[in-house]
N, C-alpha and C positions, 0 to 999 in steps of 0.2 A: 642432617642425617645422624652424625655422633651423637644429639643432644636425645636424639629417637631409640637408636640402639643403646644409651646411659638407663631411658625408662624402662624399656625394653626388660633388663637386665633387674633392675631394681622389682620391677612385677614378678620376674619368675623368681625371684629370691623370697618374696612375700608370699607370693601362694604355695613356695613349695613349704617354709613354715606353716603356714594354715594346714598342708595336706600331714604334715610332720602328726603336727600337736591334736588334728583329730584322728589321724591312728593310734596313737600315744593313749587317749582316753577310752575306758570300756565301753561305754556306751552310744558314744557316735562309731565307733568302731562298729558294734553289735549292729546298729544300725544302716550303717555302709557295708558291712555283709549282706545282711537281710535286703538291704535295695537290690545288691547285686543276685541274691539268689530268684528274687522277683522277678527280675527282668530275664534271666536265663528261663527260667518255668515258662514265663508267657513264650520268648523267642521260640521254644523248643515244640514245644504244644498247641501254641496258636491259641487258649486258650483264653476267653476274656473274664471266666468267675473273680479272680483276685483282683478287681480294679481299687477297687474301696481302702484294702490295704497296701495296694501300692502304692494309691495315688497319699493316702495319709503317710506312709511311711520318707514317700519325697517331699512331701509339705515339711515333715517333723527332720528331716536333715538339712532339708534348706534353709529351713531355721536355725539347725547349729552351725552350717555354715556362715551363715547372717551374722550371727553372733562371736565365731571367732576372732579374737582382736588382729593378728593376721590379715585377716580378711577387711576387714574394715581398714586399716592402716593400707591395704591396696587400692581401696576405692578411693580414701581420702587422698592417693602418690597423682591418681588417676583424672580426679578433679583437679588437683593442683597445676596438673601438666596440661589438662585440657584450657584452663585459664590462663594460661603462661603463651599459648599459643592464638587464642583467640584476641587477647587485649591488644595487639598494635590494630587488628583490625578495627576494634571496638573506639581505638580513639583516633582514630584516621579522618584527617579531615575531610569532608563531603566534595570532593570536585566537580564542577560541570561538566559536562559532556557535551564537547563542540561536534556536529557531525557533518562535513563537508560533503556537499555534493556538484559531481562536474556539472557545470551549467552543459546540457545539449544541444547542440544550434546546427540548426538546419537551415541549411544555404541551397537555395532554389535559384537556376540561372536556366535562361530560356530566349533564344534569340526574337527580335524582331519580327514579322512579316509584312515585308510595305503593302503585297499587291497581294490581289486574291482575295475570294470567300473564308468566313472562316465560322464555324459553329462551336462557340465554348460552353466546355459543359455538356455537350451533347452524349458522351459515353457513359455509358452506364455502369463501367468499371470503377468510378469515383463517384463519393456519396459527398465529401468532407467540401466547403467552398472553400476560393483563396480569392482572397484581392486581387481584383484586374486591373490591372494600370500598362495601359498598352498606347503607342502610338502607330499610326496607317497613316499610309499616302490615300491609296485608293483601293475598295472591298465593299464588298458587305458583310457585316458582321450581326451573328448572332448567337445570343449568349439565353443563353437553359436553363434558368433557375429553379425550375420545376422538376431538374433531376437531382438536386443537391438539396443539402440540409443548410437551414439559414436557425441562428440559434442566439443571437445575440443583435446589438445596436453597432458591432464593428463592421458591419459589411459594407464592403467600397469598391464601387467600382469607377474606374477613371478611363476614360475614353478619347484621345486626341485625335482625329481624322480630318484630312482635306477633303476629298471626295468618297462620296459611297453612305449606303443606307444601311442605318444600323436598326437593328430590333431586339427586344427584352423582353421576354416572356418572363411575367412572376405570379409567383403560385398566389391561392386567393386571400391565403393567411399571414401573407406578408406583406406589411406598409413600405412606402416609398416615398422616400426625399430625391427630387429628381429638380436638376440644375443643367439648363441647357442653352449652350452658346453659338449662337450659328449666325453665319454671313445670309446663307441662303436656303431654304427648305422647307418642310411642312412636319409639325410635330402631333402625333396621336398620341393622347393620354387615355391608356382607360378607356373609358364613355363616353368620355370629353369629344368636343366641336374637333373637328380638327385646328387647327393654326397656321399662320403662315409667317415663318421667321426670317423678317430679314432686317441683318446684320442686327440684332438683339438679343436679350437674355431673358432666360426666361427660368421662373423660378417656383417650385411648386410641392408642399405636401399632403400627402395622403390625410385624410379625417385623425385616423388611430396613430398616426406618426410616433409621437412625442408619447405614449403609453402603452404601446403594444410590445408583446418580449419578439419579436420577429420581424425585424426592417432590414432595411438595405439603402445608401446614401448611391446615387449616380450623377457622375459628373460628369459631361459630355462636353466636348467641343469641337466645331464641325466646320468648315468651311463651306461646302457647298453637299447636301444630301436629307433627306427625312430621315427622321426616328420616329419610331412607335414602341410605345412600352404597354403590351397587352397581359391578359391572365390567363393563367395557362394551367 
């Protein structure tokens, strides 16, 4: 701030020199009259005729302005100080910019349910899917993928159940790797024969599996119940 207030000070010592030394002289004098009687006329009259000579008579002082050594020995204080203050910036070394962000993590807890029907997916209040990894004693379960959005090759769903018929409705644009373990049951694929699963595995993918932007991997294991995965 002192080094501000030092320039400060040094400027108004310079120009009031410059204002000295051209009143001091006849002709910038005669001249800074005549500007000043210009501008009073037009102020007073509103009148625009004298543009031509007023605007020449401020070119022709601006120019003795210009020329006063005064004057120039403030622009040269003016640059000097303007460089005095830019050069630490100018030779600052370039730092990186690290820019942290909190990882956000979303923690999803959702009990059990051994017994019972259960339809996931079925509300129409959720569009987003989430991985199903559920285990059941005994239900039926059926899960809705024809209400949800499938958008990628992570979709997984994991199924554990002793008794009870599960079903899977998937939309007609989404392939399926579908893996199923069962003691005892009948499994419908699609268009597919029916089957009859006992205590084997059974393992199967859709045509477009492995190249389609839209699947879904199910893994089932059953002890005693059918499944059927239809399109919906």
């Amino acid at each position: 701030m002192r080094k501000f207030q030092i320039f400060l000070f040094i400027e108004a010592c310079l120009l009031t020199g410059a204002l000295i030394m051209m009143v001091s002289e006849h002709f910038s004098r005669f001249l800074l009259m005549l500007l000043l009687f210009l501008l009073l006329i037009r102020y007073y009259t509103g009148k625009q005729g004298n543009n031509f000579i007023l605007v020449a008579v401020s070119i022709l002082f601006f120019f003795i302005i210009m020329l006063n050594p005064f004057v120039i020995l403030a622009i040269f204080v003016a640059l000097i100080y303007s460089l005095f203050l830019l050069y630490p910036m100018m030779n600052q070394e370039r730092e990186d910019t690290n820019l942290v962000f909190e990882e956000v993590v979303t923690v999803k807890r959702e009990k059990n349910r051994w017994f019972g029907n259960l339809h996931h997916f079925s509300s129409y209040q959720t569009c987003r899917f989430d991985d199903i990894n559920l285990f059941r004693l005994m239900g039926k379960d059926t899960i809705h993928l024809e209400h949800v959005i499938l958008s990628n090759h992570d979709n997984v769903i994991i199924l554990r159940k002793l008794v009870g018929t599960t079903r899977i409705i998937v939309p007609v644009d989404v392939e399926v790797s579908l893996s199923v373990n069962s003691l005892y049951g009948d499994l419908t694929f699609f268009d597919q024969p029916k089957r009859a699963l006992r205590n084997e595995q059974f393992h199967q993918e859709t045509r477009d599996y492995l190249k389609s932007p839209k699947s879904v991997k199910i893994l089932l294991t059953t002890m005693v119940g059918d499944v059927e995965v239809v399109r919906g």
